[in-house]
C-alpha positions as CSV (number, residue, x, y, z in Angstrom):
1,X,0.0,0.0,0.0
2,X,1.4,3.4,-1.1
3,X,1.5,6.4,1.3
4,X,-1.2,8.0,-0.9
5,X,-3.5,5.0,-0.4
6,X,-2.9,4.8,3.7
7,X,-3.6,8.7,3.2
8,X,-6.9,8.2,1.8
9,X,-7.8,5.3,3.8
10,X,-7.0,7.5,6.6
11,X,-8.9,10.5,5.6
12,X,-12.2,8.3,4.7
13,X,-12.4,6.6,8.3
14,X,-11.1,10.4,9.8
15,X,-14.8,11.2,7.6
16,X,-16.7,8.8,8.9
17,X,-15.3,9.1,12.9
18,X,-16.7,12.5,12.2
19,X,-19.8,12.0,10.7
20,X,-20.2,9.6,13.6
21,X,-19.6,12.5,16.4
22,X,-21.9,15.1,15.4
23,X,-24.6,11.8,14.4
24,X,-24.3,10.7,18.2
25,X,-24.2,14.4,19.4
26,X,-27.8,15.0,17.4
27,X,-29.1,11.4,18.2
28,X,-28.3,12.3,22.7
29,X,-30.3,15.3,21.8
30,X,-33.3,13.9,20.2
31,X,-33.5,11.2,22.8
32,X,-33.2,13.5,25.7
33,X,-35.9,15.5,24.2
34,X,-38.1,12.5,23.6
35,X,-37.3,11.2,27.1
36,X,-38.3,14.6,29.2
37,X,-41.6,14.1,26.9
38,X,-42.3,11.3,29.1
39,X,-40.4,12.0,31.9
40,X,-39.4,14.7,34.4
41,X,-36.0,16.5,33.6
42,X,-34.8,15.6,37.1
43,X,-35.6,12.0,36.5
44,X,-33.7,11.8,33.0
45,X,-31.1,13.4,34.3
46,X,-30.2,11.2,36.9
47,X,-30.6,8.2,35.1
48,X,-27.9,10.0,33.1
49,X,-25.7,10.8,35.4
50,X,-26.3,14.5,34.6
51,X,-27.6,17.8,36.1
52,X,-30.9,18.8,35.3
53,X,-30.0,22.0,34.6
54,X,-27.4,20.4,32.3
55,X,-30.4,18.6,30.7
56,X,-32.1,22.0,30.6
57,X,-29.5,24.0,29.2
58,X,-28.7,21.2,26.5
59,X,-32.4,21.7,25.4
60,X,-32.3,25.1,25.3
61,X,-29.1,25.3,23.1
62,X,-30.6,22.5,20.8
63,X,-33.8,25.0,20.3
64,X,-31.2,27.9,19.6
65,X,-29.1,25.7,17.1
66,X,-32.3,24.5,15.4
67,X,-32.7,20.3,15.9
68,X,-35.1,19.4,14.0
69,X,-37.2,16.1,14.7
70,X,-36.2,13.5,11.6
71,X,-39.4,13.1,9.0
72,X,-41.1,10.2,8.9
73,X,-39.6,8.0,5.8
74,X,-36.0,9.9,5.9
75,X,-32.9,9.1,8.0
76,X,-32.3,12.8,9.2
77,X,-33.7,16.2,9.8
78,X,-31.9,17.8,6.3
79,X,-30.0,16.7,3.1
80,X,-26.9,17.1,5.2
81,X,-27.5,15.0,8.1
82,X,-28.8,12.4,5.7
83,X,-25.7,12.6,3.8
84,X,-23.8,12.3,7.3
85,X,-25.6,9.0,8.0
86,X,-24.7,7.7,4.8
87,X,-20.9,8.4,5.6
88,X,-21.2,7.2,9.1
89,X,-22.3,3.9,7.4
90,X,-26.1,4.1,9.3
91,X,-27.6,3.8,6.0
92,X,-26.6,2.4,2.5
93,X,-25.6,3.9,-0.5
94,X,-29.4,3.5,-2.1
95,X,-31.1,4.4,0.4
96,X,-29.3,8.0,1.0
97,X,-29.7,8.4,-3.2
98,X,-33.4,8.1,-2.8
99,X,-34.0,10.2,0.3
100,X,-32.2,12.7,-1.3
101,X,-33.6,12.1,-4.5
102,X,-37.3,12.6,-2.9
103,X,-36.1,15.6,-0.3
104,X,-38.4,18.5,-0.9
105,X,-35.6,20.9,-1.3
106,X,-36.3,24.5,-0.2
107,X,-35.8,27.6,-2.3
108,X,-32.3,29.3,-1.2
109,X,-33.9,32.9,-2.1
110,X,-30.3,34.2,-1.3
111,X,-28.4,32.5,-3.8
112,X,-31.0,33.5,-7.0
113,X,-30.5,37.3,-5.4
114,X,-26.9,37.0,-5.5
115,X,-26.5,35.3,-9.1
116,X,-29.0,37.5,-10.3
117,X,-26.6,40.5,-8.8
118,X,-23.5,39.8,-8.7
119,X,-22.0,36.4,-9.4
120,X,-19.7,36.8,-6.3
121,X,-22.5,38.1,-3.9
122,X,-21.8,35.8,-0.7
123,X,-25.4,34.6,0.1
124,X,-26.7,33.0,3.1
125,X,-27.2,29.3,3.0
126,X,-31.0,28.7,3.1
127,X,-31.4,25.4,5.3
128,X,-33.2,22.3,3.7
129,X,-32.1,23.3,0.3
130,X,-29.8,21.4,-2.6
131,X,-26.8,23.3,-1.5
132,X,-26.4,21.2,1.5
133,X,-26.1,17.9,-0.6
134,X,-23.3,20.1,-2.6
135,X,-21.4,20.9,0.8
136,X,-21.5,17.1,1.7
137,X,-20.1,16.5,-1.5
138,X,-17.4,19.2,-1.0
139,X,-16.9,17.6,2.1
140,X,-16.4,14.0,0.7
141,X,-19.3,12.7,2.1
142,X,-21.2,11.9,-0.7
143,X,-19.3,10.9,-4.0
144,X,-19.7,12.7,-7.6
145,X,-21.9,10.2,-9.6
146,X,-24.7,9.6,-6.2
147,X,-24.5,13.4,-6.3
148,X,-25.7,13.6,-10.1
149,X,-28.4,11.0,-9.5
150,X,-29.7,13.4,-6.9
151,X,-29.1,16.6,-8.7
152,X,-31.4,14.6,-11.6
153,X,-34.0,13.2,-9.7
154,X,-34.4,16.3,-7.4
155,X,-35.0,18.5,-10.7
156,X,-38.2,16.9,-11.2
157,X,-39.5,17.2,-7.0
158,X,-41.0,20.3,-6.2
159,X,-39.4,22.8,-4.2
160,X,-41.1,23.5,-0.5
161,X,-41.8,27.4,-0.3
């Protein structure tokens, strides 16, 4: 095996620990929210092995950063996260291709202002929308041709508003 090889074997699994991190970080947080439905904080957090106040300040920072319960039939909350599971290895290859051929992508109003302004307008990323599947591509977290399949079969799914 060539250094450039251990490199890149190195890198994907460095990819994959990662995805794996912020995955478990965002799974804790649905599953404390989910648990306090049930159950008092105090309860949950001691069965933790955790403040409540912990528990209530990791609630209110998940409200601030904007976790969002997964829809029913996808494996996460956005294109991203569903591209993150994929990488983690949670789901397979086909089934991240058709979630995020299906995603109802929304409108990033920013970036048609900007392109139809100035091509090098910085815009502001528009959650839920196709530009996430292009950043876990940048990222490495998807690969070139599953990102054309999705850029073709999300050209014919409508847009949420």
């Amino acid at each position: 095996m060539t250094i450039a090889a251990n490199s890149e074997a190195a890198i994907a699994n460095a990819r994959r620990a990662r995805a794996r991190r912020e995955l478990g970080a965002l799974d804790y947080i649905r599953d404390i929210r989910a648990a306090v439905e049930t159950a008092d904080q105090r309860v949950v957090a001691r069965a933790l092995g955790v403040s409540q106040p912990g528990i209530s300040k990791l609630l209110t920072q998940a409200d601030a950063r904007g976790v969002k319960p997964i829809p029913e039939g996808f494996s996460g909350a956005s294109p991203y996260e569903i591209a993150e599971r994929y990488a983690a290895g949670d789901i397979d290859r086909d089934t991240m291709i058709r979630e995020l051929s299906v995603w109802a992508y929304a409108k990033n109003e920013g970036l048609a202002a900007a392109q139809a302004e100035w091509d090098s307008t910085p815009y502001p990323d528009t959650p839920g929308s196709f530009e996430e599947v292009g950043q876990a591509f940048d990222e490495g977290l998807i690969d070139g041709e599953a990102y054309d399949l999705i850029l073709d079969a999300s050209d014919e799914v409508p847009a949420s508003e």
